[in-house]
PDB file of N, CA, C and O in Angstrom, chain B, residues numbered from 101:
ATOM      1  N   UNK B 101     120.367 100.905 116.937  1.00  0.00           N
ATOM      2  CA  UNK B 101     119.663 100.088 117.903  1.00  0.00           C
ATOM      3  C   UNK B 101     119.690  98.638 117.440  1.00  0.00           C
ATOM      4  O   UNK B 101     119.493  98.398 116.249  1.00  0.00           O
ATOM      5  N   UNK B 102     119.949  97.545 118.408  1.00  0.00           N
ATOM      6  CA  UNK B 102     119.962  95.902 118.180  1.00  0.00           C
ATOM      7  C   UNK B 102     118.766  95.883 117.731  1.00  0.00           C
ATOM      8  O   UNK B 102     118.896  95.576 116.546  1.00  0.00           O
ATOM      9  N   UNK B 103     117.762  96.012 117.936  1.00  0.00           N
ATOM     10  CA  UNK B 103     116.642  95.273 117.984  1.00  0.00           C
ATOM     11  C   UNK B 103     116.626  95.699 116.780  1.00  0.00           C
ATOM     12  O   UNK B 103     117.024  94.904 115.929  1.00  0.00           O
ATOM     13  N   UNK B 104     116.096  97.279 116.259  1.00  0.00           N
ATOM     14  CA  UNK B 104     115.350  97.426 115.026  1.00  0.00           C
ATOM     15  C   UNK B 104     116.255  97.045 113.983  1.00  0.00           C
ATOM     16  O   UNK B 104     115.707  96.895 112.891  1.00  0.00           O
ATOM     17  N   UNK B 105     117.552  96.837 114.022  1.00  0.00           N
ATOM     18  CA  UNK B 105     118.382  96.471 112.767  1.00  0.00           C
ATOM     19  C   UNK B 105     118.327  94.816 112.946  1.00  0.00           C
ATOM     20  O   UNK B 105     118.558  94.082 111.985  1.00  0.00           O
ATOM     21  N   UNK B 106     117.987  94.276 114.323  1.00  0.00           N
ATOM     22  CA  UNK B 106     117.651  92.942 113.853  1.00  0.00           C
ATOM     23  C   UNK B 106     116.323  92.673 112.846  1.00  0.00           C
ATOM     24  O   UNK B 106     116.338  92.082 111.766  1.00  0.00           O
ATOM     25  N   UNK B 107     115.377  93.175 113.408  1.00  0.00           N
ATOM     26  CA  UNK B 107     114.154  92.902 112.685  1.00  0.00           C
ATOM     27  C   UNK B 107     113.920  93.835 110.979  1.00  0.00           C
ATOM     28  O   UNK B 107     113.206  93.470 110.045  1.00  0.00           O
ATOM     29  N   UNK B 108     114.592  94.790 111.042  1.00  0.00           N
ATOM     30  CA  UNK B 108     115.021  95.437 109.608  1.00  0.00           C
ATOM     31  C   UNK B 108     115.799  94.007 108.768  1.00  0.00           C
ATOM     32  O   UNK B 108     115.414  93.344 107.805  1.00  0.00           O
ATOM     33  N   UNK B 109     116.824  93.930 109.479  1.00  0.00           N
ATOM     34  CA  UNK B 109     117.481  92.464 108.547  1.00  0.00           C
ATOM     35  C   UNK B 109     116.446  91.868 108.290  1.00  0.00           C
ATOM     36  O   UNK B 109     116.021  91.883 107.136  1.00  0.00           O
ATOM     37  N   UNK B 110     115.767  91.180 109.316  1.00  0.00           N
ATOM     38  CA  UNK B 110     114.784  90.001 108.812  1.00  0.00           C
ATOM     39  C   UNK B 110     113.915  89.987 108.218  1.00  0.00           C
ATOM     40  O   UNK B 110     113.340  88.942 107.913  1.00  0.00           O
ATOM     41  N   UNK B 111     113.448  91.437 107.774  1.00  0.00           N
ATOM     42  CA  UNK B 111     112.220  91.530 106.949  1.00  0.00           C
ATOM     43  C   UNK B 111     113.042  92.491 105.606  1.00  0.00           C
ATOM     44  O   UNK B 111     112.357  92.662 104.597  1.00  0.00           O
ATOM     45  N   UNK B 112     113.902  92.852 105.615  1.00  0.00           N
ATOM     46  CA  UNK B 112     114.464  93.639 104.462  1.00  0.00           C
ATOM     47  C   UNK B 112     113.827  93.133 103.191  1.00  0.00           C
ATOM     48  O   UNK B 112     113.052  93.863 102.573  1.00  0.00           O
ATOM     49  N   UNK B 113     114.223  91.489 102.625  1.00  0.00           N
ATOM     50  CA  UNK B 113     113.984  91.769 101.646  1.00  0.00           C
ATOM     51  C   UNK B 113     112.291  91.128 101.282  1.00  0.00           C
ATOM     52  O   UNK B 113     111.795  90.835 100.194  1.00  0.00           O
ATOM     53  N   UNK B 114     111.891  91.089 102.239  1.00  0.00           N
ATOM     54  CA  UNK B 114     110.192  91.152 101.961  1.00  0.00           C
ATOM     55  C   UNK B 114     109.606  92.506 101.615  1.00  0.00           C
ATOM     56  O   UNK B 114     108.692  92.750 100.827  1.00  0.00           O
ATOM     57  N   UNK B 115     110.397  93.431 102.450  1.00  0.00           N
ATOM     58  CA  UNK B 115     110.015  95.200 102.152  1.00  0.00           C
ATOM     59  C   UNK B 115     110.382  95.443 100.986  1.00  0.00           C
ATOM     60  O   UNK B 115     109.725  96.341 100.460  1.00  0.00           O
ATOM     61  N   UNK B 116     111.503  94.816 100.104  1.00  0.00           N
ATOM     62  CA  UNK B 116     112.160  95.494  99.069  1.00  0.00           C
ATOM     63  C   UNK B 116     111.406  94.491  97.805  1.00  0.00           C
ATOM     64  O   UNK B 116     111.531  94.867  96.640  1.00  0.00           O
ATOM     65  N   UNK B 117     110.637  93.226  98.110  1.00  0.00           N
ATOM     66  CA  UNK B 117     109.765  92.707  96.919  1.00  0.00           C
ATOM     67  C   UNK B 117     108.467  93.385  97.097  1.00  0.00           C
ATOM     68  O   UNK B 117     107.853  93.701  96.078  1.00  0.00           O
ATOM     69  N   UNK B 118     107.905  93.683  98.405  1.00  0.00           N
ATOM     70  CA  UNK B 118     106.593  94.166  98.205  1.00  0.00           C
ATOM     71  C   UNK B 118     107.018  95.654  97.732  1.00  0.00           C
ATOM     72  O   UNK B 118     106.043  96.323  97.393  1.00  0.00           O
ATOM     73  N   UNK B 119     107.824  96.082  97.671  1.00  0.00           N
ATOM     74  CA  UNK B 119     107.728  97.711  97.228  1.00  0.00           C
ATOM     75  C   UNK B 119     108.108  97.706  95.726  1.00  0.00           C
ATOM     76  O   UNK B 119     107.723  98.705  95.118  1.00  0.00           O
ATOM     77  N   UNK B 120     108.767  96.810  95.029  1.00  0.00           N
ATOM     78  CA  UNK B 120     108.881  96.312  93.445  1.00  0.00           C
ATOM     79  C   UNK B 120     107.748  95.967  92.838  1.00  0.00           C
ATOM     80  O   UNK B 120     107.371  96.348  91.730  1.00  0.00           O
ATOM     81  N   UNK B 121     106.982  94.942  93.876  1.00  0.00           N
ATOM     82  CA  UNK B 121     106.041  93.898  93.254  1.00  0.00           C
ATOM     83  C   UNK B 121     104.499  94.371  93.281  1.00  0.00           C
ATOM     84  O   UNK B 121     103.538  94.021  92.596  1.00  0.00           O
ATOM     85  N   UNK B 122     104.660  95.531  94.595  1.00  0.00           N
ATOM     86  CA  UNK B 122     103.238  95.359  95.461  1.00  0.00           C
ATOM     87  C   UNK B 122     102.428  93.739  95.525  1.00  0.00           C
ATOM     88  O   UNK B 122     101.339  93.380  95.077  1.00  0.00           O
ATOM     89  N   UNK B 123     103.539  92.966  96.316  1.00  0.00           N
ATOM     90  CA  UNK B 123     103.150  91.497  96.684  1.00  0.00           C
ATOM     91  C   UNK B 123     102.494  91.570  97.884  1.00  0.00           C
ATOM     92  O   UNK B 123     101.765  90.656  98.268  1.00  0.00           O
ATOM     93  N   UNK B 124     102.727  92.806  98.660  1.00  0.00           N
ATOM     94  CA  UNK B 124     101.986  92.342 100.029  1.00  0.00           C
ATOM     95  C   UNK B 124     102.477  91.347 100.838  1.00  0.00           C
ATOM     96  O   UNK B 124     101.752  90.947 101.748  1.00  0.00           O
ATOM     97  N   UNK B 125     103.701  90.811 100.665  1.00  0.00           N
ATOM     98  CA  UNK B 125     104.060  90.007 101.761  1.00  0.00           C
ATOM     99  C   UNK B 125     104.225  90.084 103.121  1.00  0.00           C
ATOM    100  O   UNK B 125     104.331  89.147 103.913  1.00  0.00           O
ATOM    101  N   UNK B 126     104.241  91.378 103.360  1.00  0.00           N
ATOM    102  CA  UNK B 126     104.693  91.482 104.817  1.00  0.00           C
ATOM    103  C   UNK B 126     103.478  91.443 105.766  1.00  0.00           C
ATOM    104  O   UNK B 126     103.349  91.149 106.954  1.00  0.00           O
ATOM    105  N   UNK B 127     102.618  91.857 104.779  1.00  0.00           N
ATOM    106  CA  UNK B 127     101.038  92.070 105.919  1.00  0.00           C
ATOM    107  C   UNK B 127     100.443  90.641 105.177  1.00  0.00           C
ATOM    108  O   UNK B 127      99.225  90.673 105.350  1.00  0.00           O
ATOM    109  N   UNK B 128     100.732  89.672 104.587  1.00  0.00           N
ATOM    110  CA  UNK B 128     100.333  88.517 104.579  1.00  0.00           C
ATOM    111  C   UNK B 128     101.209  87.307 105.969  1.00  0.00           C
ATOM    112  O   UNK B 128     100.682  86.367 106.563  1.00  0.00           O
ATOM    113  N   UNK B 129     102.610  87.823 106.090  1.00  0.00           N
ATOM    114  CA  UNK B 129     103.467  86.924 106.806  1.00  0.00           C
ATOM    115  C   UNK B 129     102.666  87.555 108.255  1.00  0.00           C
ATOM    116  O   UNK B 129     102.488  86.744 109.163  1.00  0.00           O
ATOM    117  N   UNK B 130     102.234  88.868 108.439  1.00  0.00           N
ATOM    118  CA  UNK B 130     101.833  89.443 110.025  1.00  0.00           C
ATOM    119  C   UNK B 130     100.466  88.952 110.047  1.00  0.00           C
ATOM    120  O   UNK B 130     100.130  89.267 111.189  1.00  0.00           O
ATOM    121  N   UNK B 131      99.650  88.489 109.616  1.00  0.00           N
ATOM    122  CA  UNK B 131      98.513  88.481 109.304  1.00  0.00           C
ATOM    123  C   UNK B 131      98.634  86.457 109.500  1.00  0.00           C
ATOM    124  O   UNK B 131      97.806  85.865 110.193  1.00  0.00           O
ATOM    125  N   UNK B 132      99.244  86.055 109.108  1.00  0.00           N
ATOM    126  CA  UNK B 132      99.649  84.855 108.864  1.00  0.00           C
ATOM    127  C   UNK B 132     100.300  84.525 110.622  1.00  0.00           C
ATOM    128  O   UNK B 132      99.527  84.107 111.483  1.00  0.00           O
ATOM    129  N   UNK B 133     101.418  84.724 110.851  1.00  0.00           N
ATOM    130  CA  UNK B 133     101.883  84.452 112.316  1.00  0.00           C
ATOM    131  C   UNK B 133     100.742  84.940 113.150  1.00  0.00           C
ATOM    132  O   UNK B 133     100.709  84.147 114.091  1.00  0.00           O
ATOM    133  N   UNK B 134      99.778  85.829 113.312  1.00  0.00           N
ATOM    134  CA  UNK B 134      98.594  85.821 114.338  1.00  0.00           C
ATOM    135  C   UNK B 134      97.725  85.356 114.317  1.00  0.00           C
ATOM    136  O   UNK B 134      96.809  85.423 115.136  1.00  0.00           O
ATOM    137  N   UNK B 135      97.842  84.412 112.803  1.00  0.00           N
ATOM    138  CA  UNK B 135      97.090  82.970 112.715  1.00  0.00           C
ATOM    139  C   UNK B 135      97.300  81.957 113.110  1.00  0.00           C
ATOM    140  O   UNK B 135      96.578  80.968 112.985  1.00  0.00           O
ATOM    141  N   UNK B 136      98.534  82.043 113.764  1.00  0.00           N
ATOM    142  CA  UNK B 136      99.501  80.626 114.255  1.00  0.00           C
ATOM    143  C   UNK B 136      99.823  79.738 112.974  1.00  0.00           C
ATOM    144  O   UNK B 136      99.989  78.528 112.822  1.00  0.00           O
ATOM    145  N   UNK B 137      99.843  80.863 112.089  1.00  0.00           N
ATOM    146  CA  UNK B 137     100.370  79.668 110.648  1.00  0.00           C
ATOM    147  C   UNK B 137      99.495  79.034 110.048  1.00  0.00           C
ATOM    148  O   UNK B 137      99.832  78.245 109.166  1.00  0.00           O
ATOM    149  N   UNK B 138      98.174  79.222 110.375  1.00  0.00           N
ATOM    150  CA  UNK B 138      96.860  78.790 109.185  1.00  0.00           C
ATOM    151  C   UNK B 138      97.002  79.634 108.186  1.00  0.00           C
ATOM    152  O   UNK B 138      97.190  80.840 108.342  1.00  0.00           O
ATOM    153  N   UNK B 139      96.892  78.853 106.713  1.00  0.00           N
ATOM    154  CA  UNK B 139      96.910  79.555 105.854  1.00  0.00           C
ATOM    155  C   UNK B 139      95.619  79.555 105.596  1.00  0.00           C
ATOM    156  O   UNK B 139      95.370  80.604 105.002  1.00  0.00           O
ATOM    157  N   UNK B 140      94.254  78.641 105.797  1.00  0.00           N
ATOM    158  CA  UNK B 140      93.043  79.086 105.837  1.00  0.00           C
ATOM    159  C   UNK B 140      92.466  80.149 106.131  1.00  0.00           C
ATOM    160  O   UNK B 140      91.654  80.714 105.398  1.00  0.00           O
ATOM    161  N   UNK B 141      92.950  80.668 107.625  1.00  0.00           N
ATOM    162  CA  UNK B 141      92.511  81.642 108.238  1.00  0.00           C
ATOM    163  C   UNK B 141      92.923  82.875 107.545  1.00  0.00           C
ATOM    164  O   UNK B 141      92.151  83.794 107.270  1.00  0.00           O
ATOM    165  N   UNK B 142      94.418  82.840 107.228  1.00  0.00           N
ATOM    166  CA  UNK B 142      94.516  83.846 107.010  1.00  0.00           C
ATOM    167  C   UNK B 142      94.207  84.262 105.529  1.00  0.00           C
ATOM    168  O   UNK B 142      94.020  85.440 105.226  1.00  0.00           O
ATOM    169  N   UNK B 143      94.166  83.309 104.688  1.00  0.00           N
ATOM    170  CA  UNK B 143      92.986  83.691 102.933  1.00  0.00           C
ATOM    171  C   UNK B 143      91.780  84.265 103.397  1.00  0.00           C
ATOM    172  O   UNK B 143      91.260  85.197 102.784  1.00  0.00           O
ATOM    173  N   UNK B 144      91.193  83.694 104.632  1.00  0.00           N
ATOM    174  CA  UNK B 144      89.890  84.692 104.839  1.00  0.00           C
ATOM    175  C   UNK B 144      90.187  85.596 105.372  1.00  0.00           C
ATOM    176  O   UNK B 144      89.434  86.507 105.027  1.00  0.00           O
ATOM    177  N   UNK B 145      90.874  85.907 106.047  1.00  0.00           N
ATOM    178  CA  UNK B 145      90.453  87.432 106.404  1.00  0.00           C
ATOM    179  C   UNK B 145      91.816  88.555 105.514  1.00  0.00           C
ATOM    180  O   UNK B 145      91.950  89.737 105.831  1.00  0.00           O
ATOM    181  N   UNK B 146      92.474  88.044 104.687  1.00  0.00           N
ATOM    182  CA  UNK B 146      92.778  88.757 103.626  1.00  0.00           C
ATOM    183  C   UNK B 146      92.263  88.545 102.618  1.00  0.00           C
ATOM    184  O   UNK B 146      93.003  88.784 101.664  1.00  0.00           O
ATOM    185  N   UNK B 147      90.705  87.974 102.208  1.00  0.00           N
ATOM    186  CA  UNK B 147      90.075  87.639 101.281  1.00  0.00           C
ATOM    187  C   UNK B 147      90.744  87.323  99.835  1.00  0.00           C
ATOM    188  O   UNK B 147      90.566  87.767  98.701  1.00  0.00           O
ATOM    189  N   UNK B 148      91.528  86.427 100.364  1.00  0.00           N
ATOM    190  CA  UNK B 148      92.360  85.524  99.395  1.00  0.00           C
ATOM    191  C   UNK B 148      91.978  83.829  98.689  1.00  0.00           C
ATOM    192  O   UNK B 148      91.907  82.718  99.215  1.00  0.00           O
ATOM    193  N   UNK B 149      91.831  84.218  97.564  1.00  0.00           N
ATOM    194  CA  UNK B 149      91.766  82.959  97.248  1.00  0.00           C
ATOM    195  C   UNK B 149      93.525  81.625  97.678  1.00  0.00           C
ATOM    196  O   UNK B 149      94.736  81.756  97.857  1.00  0.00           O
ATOM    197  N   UNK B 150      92.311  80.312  97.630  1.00  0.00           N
ATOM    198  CA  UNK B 150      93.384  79.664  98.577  1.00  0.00           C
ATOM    199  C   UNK B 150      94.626  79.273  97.797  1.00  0.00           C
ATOM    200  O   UNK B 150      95.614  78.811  98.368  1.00  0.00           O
ATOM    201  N   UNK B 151      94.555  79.495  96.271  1.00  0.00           N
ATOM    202  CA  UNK B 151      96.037  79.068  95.729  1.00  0.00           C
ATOM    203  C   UNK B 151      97.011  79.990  95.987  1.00  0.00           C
ATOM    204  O   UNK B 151      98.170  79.718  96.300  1.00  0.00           O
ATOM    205  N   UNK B 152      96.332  81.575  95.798  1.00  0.00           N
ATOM    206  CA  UNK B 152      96.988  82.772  96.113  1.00  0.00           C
ATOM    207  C   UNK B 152      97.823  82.725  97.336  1.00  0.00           C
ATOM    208  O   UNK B 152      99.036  82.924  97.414  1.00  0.00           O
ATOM    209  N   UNK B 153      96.766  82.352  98.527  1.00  0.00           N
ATOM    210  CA  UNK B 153      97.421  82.282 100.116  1.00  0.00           C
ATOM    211  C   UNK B 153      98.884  81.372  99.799  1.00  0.00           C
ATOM    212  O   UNK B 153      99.978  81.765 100.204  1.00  0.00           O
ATOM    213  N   UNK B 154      98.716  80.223  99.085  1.00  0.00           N
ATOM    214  CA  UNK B 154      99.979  79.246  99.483  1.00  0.00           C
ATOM    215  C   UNK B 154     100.801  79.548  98.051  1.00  0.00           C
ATOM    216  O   UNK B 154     101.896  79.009  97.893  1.00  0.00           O
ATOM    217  N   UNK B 155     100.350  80.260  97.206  1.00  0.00           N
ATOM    218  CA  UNK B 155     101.670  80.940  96.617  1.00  0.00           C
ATOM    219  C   UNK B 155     102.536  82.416  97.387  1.00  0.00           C
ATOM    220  O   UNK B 155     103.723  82.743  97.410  1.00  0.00           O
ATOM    221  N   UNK B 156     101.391  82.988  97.907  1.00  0.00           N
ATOM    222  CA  UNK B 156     102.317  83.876  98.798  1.00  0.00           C
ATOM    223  C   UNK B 156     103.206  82.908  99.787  1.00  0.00           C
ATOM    224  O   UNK B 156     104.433  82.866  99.692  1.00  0.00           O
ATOM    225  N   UNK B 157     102.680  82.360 100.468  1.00  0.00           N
ATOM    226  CA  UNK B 157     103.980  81.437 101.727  1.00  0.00           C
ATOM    227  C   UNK B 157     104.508  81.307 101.023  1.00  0.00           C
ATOM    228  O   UNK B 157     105.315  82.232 100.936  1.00  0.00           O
ATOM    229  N   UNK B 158     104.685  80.156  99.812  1.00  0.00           N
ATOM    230  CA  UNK B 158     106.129  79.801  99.336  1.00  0.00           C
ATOM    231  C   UNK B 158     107.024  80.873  98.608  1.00  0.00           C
ATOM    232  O   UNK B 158     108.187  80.670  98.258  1.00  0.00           O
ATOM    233  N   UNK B 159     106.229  82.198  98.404  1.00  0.00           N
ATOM    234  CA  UNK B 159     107.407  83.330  98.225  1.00  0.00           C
ATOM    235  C   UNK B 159     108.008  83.689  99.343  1.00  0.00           C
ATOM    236  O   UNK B 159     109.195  83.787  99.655  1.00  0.00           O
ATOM    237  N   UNK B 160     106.985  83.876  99.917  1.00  0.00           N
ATOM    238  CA  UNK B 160     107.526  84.343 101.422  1.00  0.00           C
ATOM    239  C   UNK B 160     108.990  83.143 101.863  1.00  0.00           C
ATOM    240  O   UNK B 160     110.135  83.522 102.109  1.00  0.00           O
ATOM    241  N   UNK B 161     108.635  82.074 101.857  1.00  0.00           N
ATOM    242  CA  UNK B 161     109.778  81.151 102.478  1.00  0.00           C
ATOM    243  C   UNK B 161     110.844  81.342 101.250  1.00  0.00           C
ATOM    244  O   UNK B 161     112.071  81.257 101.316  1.00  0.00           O
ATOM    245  N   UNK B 162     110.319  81.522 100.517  1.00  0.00           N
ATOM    246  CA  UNK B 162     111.672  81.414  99.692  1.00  0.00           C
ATOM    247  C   UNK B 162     112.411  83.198  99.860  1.00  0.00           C
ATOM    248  O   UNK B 162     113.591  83.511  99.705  1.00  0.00           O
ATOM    249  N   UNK B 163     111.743  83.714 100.063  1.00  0.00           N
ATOM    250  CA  UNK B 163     112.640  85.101  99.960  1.00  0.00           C
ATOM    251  C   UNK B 163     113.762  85.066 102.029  1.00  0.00           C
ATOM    252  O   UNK B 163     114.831  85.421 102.524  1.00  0.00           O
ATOM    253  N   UNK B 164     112.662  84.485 102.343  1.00  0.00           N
ATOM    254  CA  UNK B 164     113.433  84.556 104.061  1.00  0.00           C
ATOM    255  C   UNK B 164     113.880  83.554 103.903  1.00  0.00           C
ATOM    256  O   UNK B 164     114.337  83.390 105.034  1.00  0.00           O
ATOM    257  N   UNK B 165     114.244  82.331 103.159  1.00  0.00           N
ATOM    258  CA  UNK B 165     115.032  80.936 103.085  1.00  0.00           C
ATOM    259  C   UNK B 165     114.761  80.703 104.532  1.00  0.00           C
ATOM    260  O   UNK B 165     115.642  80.722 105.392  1.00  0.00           O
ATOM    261  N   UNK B 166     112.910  80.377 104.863  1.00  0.00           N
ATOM    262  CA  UNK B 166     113.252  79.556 106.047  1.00  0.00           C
ATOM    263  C   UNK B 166     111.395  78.600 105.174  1.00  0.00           C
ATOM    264  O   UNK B 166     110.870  78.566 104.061  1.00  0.00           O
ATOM    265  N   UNK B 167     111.070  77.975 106.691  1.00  0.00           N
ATOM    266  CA  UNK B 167     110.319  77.149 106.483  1.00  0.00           C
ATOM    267  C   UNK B 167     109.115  77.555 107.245  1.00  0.00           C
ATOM    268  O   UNK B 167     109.247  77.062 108.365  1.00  0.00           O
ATOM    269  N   UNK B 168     108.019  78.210 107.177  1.00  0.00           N
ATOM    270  CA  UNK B 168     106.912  78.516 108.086  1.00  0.00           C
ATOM    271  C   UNK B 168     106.014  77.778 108.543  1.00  0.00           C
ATOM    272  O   UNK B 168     104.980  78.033 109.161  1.00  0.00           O
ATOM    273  N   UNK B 169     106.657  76.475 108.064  1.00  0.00           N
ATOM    274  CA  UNK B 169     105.755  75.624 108.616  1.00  0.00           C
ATOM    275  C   UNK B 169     106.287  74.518 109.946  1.00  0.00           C
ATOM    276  O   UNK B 169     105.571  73.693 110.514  1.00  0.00           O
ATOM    277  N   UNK B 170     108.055  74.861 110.270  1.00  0.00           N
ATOM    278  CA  UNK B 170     108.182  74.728 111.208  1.00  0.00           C
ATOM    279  C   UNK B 170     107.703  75.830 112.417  1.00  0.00           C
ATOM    280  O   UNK B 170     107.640  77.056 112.318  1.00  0.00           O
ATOM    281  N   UNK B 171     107.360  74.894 113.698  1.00  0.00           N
ATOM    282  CA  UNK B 171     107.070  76.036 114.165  1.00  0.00           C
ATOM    283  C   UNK B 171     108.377  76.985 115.304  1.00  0.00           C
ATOM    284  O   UNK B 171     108.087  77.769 116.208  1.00  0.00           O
ATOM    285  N   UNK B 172     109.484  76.657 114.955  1.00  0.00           N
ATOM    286  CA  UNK B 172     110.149  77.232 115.704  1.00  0.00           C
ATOM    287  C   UNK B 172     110.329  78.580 114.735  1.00  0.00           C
ATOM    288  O   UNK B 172     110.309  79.602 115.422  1.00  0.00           O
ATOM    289  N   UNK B 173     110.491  78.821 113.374  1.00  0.00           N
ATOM    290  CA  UNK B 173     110.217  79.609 112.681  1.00  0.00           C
ATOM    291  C   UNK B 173     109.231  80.703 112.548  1.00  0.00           C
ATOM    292  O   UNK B 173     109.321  81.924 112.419  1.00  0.00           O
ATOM    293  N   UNK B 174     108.259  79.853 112.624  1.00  0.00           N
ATOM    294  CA  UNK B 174     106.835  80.944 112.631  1.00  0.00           C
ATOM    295  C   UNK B 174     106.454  81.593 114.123  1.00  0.00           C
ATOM    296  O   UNK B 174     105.601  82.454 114.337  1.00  0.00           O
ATOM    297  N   UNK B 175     107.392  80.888 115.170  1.00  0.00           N
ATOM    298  CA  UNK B 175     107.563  82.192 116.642  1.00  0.00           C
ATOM    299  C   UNK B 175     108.354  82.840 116.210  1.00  0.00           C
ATOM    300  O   UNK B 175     107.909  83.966 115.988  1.00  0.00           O
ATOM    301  N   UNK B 176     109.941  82.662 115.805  1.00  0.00           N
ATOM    302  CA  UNK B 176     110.539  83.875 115.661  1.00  0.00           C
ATOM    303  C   UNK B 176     109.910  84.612 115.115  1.00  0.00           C
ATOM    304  O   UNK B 176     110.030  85.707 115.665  1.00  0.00           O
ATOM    305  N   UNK B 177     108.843  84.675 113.761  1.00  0.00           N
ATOM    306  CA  UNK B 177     108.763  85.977 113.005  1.00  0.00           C
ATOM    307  C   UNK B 177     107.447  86.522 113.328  1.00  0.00           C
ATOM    308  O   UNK B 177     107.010  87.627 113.006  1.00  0.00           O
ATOM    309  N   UNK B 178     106.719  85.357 114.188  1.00  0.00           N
ATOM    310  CA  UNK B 178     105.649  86.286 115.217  1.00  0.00           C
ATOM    311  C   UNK B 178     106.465  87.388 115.840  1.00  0.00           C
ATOM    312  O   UNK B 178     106.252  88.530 115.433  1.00  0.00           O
ATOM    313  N   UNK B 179     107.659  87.131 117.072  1.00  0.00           N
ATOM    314  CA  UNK B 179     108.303  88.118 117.471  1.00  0.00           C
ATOM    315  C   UNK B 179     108.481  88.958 116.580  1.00  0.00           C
ATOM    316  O   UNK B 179     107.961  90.073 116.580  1.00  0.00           O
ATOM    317  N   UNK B 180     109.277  88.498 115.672  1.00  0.00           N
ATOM    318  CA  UNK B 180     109.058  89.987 114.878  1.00  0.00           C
ATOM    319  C   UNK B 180     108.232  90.928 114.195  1.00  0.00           C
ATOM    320  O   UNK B 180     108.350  92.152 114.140  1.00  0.00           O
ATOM    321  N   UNK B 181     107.552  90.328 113.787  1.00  0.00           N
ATOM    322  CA  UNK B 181     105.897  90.912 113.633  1.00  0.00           C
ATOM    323  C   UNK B 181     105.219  91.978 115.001  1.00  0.00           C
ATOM    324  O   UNK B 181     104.663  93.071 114.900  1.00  0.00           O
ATOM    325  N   UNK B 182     105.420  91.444 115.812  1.00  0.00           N
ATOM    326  CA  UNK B 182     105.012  92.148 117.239  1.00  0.00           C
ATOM    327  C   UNK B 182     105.932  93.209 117.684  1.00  0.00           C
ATOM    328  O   UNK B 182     105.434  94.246 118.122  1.00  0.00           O
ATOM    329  N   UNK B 183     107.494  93.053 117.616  1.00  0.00           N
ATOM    330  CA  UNK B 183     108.179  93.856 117.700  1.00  0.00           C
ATOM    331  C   UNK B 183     108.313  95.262 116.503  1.00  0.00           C
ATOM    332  O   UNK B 183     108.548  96.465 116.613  1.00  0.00           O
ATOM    333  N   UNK B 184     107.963  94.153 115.163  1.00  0.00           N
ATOM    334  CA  UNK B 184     108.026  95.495 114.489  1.00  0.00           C
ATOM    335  C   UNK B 184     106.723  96.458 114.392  1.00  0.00           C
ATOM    336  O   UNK B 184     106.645  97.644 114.073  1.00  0.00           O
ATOM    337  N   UNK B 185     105.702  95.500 114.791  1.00  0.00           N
ATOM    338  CA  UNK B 185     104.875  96.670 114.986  1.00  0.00           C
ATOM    339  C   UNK B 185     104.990  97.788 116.157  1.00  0.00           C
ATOM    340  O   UNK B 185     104.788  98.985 115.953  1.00  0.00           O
ATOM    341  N   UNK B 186     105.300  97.298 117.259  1.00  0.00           N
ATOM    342  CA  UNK B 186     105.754  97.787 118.241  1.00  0.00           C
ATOM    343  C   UNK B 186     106.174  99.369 118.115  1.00  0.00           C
ATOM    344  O   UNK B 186     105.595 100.388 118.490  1.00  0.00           O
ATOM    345  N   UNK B 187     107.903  99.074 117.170  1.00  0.00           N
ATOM    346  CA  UNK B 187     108.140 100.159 117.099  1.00  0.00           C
ATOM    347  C   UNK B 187     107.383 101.360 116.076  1.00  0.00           C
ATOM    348  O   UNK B 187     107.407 102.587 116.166  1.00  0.00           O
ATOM    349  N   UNK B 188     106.591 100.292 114.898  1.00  0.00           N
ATOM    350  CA  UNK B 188     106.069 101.330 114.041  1.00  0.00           C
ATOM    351  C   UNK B 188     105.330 102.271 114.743  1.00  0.00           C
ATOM    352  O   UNK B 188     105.155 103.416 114.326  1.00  0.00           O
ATOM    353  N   UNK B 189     104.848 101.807 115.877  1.00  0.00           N
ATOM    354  CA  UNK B 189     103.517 102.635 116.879  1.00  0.00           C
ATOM    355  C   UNK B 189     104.101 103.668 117.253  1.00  0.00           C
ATOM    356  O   UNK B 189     103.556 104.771 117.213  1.00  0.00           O
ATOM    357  N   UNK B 190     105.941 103.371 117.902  1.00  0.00           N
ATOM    358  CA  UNK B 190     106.545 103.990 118.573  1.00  0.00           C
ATOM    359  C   UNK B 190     106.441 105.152 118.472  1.00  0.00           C
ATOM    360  O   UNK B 190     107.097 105.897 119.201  1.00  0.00           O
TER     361      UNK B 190
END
């Protein structure tokens, strides 16, 4: 299927550090895009301290080599966030 091997690509290797690291990136980046990209918001309600929150983003950007603080970026991976939950429900 297009879709799920698109959004498998795009999150691959966030799945493959949080399952090494237990970093939690992926439910920080989903948690994060339904913040519209506050990293305030989203330290509170993952009860994160705030250096923690902006050392996770800059792993996060550095493992997806993009920038989350553009925002044409942080829609795509809302979509994907939404889509991949989507199918997890499926």
């Amino acid at each position: 299927n297009g879709v799920k091997d698109y959004i498998a690509g795009k999150l691959e290797k966030l799945k493959d550090y949080d399952e090494t690291s237990d970093g939690h990136l992926q439910e920080t980046l989903a948690v994060l895009v339904e913040n519209n990209g506050s990293k305030k918001l989203t330290a509170e309600q993952l009860y994160l301290h705030r250096n923690t929150m902006i050392s996770r983003v800059k792993q996060i950007e550095k493992i997806l080599e993009c920038d989350l603080g553009n925002p044409q970026n942080l829609r795509e991976f809302s979509f994907i966030c939404k889509v991949k939950e989507y199918i997890d429900c499926a």
